[in-house]
PQR file with spaces between the fields and no chain letter, atoms N, CA, C, O and H, PARSE charges and radii, in Angstrom:
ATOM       1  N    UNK     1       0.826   -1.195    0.000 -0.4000 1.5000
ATOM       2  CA   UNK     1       0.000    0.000    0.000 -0.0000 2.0000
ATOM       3  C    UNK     1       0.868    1.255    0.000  0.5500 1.7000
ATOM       4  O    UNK     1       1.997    1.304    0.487 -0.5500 1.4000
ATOM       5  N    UNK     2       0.091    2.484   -0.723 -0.4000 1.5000
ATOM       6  CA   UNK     2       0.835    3.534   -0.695 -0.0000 2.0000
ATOM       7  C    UNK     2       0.808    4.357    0.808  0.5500 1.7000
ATOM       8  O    UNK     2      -0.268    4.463    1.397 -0.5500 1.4000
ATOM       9  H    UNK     2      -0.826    2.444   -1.118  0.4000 1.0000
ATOM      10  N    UNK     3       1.567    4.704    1.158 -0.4000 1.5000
ATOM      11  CA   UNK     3       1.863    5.666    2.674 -0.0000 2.0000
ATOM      12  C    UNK     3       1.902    6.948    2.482  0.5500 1.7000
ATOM      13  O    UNK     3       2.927    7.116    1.822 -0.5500 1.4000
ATOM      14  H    UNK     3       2.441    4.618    0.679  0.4000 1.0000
ATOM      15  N    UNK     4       1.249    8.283    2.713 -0.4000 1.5000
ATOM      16  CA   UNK     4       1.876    9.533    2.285 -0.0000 2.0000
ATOM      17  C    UNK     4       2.333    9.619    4.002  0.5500 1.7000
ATOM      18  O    UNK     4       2.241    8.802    4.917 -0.5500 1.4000
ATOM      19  H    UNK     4       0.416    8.146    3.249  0.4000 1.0000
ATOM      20  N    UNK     5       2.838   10.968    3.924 -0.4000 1.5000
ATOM      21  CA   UNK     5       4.031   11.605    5.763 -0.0000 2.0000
ATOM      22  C    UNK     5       2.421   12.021    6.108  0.5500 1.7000
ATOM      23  O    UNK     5       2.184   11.519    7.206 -0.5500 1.4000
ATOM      24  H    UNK     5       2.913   11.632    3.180  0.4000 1.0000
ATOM      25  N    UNK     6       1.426   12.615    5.695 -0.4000 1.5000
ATOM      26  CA   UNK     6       0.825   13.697    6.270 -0.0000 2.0000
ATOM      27  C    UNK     6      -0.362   12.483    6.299  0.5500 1.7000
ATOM      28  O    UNK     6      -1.360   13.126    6.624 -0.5500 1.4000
ATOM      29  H    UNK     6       1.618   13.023    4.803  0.4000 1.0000
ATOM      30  N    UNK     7      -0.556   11.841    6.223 -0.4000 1.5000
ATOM      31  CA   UNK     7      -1.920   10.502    6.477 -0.0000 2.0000
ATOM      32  C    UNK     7      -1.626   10.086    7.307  0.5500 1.7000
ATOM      33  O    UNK     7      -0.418   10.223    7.501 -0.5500 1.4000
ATOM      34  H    UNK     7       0.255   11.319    5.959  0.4000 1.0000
ATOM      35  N    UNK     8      -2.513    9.186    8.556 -0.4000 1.5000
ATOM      36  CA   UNK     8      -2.269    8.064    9.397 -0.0000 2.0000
ATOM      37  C    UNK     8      -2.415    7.209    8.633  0.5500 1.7000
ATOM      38  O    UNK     8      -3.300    7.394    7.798 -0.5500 1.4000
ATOM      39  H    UNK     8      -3.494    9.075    8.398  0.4000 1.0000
ATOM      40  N    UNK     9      -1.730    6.077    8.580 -0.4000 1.5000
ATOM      41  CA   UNK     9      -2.801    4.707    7.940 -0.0000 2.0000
ATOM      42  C    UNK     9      -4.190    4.165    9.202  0.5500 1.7000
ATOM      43  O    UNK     9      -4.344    4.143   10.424 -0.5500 1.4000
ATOM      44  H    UNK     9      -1.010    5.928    9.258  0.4000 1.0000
ATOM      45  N    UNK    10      -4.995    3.780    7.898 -0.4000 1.5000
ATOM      46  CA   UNK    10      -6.371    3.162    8.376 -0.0000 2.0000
ATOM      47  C    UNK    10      -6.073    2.413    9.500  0.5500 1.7000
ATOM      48  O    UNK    10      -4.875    2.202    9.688 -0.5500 1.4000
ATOM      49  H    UNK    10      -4.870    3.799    6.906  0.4000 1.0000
ATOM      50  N    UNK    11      -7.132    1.806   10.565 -0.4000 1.5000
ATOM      51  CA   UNK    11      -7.038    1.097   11.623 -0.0000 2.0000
ATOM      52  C    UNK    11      -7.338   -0.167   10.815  0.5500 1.7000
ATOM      53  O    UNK    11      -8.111    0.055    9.883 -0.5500 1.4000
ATOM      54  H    UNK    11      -8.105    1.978   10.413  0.4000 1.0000
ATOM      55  N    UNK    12      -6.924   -1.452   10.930 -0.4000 1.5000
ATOM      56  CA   UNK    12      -7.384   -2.618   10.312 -0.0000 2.0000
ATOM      57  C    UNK    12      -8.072   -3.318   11.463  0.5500 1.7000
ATOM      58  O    UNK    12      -7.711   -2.989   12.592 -0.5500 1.4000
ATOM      59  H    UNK    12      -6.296   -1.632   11.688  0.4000 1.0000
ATOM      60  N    UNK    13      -9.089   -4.312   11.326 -0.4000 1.5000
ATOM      61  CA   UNK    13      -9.692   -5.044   12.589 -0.0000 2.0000
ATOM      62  C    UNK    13      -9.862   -6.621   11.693  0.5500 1.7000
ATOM      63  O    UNK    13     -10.397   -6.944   10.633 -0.5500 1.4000
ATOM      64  H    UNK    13      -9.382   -4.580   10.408  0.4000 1.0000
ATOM      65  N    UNK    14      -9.418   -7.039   12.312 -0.4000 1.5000
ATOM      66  CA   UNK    14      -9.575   -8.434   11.870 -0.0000 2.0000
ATOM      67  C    UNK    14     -11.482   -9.273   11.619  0.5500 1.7000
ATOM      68  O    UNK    14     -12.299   -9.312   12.539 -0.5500 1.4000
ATOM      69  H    UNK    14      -8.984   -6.777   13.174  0.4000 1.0000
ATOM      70  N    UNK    15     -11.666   -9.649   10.650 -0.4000 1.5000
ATOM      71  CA   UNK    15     -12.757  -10.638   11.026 -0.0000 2.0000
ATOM      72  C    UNK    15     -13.308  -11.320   11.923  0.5500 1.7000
ATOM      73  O    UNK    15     -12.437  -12.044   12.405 -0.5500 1.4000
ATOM      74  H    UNK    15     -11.002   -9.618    9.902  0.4000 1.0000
ATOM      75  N    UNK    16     -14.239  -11.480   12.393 -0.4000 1.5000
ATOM      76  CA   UNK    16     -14.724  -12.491   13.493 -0.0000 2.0000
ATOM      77  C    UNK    16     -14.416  -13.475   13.292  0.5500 1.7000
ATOM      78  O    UNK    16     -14.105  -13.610   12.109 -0.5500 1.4000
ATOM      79  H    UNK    16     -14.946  -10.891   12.002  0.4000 1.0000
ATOM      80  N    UNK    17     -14.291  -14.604   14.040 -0.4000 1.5000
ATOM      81  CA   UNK    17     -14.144  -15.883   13.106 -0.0000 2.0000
ATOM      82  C    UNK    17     -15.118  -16.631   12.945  0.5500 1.7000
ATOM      83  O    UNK    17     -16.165  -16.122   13.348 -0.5500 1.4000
ATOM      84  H    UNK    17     -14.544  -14.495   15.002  0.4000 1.0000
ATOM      85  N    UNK    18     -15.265  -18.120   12.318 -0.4000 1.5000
ATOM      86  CA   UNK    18     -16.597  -18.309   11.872 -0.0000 2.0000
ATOM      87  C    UNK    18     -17.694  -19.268   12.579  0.5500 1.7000
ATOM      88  O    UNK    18     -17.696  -20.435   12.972 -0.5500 1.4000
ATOM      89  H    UNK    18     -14.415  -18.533   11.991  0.4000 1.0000
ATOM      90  N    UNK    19     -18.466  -18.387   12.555 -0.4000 1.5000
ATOM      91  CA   UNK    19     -19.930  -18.941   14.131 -0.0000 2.0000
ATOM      92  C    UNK    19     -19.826  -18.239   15.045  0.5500 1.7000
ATOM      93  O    UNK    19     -20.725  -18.349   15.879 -0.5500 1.4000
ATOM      94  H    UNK    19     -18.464  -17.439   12.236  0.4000 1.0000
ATOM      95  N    UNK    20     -18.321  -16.840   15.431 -0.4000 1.5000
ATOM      96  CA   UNK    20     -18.359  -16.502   16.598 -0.0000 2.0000
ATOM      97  C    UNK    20     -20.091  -15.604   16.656  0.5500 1.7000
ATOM      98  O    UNK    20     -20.410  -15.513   17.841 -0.5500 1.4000
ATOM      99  H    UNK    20     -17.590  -16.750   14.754  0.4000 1.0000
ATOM     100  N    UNK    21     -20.781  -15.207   16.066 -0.4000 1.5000
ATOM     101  CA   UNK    21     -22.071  -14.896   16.357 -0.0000 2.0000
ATOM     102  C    UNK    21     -23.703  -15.900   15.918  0.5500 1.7000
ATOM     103  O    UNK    21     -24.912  -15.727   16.075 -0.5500 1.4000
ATOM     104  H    UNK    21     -20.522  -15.281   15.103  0.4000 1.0000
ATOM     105  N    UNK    22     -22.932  -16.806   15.398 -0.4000 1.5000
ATOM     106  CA   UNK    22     -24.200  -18.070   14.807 -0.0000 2.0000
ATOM     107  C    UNK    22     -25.168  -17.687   16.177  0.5500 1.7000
ATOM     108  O    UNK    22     -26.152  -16.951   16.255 -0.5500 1.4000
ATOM     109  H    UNK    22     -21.950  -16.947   15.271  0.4000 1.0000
ATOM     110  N    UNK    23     -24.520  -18.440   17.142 -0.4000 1.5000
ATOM     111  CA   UNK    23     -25.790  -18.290   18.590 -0.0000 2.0000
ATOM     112  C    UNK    23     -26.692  -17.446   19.047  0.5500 1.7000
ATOM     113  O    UNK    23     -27.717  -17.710   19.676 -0.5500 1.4000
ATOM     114  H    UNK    23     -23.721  -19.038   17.079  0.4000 1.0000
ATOM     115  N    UNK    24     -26.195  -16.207   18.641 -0.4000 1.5000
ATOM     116  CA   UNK    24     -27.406  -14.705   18.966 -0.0000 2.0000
ATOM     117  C    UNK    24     -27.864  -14.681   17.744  0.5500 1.7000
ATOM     118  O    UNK    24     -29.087  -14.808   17.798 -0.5500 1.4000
ATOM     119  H    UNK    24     -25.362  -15.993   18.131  0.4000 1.0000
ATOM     120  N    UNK    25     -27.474  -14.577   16.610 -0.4000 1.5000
ATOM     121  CA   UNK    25     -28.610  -14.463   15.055 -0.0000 2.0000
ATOM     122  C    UNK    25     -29.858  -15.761   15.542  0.5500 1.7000
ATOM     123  O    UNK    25     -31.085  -15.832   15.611 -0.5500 1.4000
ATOM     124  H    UNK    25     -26.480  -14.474   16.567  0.4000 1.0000
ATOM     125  N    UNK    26     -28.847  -16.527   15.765 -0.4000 1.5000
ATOM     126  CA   UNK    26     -29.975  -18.034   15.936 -0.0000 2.0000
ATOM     127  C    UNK    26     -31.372  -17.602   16.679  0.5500 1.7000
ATOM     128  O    UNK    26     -32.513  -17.937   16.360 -0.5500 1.4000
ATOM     129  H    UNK    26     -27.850  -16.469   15.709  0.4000 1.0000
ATOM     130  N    UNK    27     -30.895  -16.639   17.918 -0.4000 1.5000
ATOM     131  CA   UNK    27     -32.117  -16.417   19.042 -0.0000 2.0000
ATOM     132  C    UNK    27     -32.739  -15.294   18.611  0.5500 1.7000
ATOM     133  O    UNK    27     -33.955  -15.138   18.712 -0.5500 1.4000
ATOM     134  H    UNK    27     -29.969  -16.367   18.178  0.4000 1.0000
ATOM     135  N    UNK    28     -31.876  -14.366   18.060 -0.4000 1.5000
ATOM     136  CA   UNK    28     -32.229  -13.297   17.314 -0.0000 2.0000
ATOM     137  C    UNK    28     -33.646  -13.793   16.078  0.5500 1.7000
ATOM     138  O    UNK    28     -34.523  -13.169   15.481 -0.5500 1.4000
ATOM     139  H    UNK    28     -30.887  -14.493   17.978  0.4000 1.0000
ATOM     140  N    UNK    29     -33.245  -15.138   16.159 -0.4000 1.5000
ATOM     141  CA   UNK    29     -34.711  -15.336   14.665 -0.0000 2.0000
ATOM     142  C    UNK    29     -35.035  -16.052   15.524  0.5500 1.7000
ATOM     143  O    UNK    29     -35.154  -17.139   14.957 -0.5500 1.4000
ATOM     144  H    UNK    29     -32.533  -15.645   16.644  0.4000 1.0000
ATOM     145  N    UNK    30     -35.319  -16.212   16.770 -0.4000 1.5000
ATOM     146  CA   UNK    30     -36.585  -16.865   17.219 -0.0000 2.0000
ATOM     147  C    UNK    30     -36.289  -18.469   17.543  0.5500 1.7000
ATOM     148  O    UNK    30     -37.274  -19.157   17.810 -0.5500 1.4000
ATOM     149  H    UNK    30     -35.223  -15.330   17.231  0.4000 1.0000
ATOM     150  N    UNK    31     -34.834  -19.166   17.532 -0.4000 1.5000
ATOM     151  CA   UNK    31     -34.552  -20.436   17.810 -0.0000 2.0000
ATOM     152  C    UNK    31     -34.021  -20.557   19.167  0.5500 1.7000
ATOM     153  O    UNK    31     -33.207  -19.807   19.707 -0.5500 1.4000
ATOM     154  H    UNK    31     -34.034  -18.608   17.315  0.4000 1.0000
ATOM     155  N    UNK    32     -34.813  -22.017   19.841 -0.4000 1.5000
ATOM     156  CA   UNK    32     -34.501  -22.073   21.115 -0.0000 2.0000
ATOM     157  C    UNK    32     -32.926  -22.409   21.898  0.5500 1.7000
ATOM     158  O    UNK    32     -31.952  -22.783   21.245 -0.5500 1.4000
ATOM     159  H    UNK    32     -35.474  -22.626   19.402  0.4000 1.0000
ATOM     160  N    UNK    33     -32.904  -22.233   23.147 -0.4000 1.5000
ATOM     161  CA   UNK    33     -31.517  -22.946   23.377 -0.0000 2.0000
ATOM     162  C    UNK    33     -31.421  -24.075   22.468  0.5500 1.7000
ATOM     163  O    UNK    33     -30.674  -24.136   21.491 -0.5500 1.4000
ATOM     164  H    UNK    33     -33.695  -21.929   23.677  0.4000 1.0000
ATOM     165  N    UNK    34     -32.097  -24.811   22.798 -0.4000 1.5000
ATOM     166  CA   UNK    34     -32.056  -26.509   22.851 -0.0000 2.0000
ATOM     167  C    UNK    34     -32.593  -26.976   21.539  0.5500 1.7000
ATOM     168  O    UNK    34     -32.956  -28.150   21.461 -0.5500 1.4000
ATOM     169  H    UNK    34     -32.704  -24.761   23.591  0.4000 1.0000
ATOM     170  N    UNK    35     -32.706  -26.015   20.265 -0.4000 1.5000
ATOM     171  CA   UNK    35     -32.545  -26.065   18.802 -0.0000 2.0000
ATOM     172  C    UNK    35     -31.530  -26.066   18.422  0.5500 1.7000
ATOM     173  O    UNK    35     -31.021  -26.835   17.606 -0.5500 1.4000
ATOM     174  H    UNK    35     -32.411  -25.062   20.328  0.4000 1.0000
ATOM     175  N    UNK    36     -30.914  -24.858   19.174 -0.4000 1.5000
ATOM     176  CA   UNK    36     -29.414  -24.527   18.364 -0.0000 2.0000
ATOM     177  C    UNK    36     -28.271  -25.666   18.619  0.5500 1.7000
ATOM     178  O    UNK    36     -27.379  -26.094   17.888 -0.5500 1.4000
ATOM     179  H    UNK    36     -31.327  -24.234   19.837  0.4000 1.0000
ATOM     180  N    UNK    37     -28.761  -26.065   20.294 -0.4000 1.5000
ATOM     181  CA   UNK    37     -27.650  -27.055   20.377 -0.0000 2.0000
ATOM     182  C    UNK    37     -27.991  -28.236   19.205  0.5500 1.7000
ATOM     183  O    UNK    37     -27.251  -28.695   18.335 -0.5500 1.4000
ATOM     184  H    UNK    37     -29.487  -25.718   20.889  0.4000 1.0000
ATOM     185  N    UNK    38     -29.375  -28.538   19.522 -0.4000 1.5000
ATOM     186  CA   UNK    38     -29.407  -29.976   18.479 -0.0000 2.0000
ATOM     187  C    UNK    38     -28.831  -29.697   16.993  0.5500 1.7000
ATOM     188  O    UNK    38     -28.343  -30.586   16.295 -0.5500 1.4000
ATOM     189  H    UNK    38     -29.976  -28.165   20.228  0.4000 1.0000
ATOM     190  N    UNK    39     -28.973  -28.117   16.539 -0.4000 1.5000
ATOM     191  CA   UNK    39     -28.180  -27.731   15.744 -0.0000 2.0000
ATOM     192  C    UNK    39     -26.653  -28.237   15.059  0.5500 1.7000
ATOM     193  O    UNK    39     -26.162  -28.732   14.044 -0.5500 1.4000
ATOM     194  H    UNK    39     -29.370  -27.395   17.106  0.4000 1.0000
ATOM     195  N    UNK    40     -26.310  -27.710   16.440 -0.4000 1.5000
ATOM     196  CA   UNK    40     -24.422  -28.171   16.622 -0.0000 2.0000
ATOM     197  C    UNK    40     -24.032  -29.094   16.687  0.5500 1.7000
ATOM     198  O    UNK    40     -23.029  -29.458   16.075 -0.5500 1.4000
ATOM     199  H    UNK    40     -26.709  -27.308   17.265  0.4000 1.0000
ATOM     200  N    UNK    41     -25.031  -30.133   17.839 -0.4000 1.5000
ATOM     201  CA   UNK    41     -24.637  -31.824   17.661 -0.0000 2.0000
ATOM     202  C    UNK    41     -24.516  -32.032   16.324  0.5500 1.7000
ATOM     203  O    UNK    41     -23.360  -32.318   16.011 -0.5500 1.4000
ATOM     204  H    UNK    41     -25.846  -29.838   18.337  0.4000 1.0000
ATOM     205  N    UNK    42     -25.285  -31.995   15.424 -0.4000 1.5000
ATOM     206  CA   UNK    42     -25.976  -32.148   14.161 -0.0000 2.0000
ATOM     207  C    UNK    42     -25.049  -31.928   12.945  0.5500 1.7000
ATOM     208  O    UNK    42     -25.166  -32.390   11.810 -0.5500 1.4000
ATOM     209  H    UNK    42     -26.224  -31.763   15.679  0.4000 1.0000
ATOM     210  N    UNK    43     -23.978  -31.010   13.516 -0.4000 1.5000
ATOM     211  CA   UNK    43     -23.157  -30.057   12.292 -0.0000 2.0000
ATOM     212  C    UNK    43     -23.950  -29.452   11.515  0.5500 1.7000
ATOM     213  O    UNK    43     -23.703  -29.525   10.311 -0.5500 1.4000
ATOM     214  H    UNK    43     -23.882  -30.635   14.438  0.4000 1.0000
ATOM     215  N    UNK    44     -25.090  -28.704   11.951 -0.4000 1.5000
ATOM     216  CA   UNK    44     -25.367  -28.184   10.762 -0.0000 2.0000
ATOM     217  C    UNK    44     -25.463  -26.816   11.304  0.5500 1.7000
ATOM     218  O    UNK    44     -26.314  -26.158   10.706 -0.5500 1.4000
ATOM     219  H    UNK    44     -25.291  -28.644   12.929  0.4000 1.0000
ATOM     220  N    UNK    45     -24.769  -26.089   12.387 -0.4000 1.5000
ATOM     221  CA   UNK    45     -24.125  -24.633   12.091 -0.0000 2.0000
ATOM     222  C    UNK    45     -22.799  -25.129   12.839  0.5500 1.7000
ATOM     223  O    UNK    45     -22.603  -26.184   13.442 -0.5500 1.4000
ATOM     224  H    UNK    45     -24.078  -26.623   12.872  0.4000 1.0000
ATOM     225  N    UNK    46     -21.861  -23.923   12.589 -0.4000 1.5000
ATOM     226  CA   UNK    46     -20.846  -24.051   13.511 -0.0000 2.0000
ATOM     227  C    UNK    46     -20.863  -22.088   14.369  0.5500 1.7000
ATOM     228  O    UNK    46     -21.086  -20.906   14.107 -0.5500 1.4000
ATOM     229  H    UNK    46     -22.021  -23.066   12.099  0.4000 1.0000
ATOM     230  N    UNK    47     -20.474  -22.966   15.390 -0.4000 1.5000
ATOM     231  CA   UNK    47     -21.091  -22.370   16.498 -0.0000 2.0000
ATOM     232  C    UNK    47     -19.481  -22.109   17.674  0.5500 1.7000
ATOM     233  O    UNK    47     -19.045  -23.177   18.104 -0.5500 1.4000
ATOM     234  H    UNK    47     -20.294  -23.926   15.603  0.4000 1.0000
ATOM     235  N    UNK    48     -18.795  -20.992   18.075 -0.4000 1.5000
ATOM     236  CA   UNK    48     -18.258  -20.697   18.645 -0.0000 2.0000
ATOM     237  C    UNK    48     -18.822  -20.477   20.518  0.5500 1.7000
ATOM     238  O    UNK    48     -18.030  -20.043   21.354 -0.5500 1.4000
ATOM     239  H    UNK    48     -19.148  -20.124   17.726  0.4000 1.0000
């Protein structure tokens, strides 16, 4: 990347990683604890 003297460079923030929010969207739409887990047993989200 280009640098000028008189710029800061941008702050960078890394990505979440993946599922770290699966569990609140999940409840967020209305799925129970004990969905999401059967969920996860299940592999069918991955879930942090």
């Amino acid at each position: 990347p280009i640098q000028f003297n008189s710029m800061t460079p941008p702050e960078f923030n890394l990505a979440p990683q993946l599922g770290a929010d699966t569990v609140s969207i999940l409840k967020q739409l209305g799925y129970s604890d004990e969905a999401i887990e059967t969920m996860k047993k299940n592999n069918c989200v991955k879930a942090k």
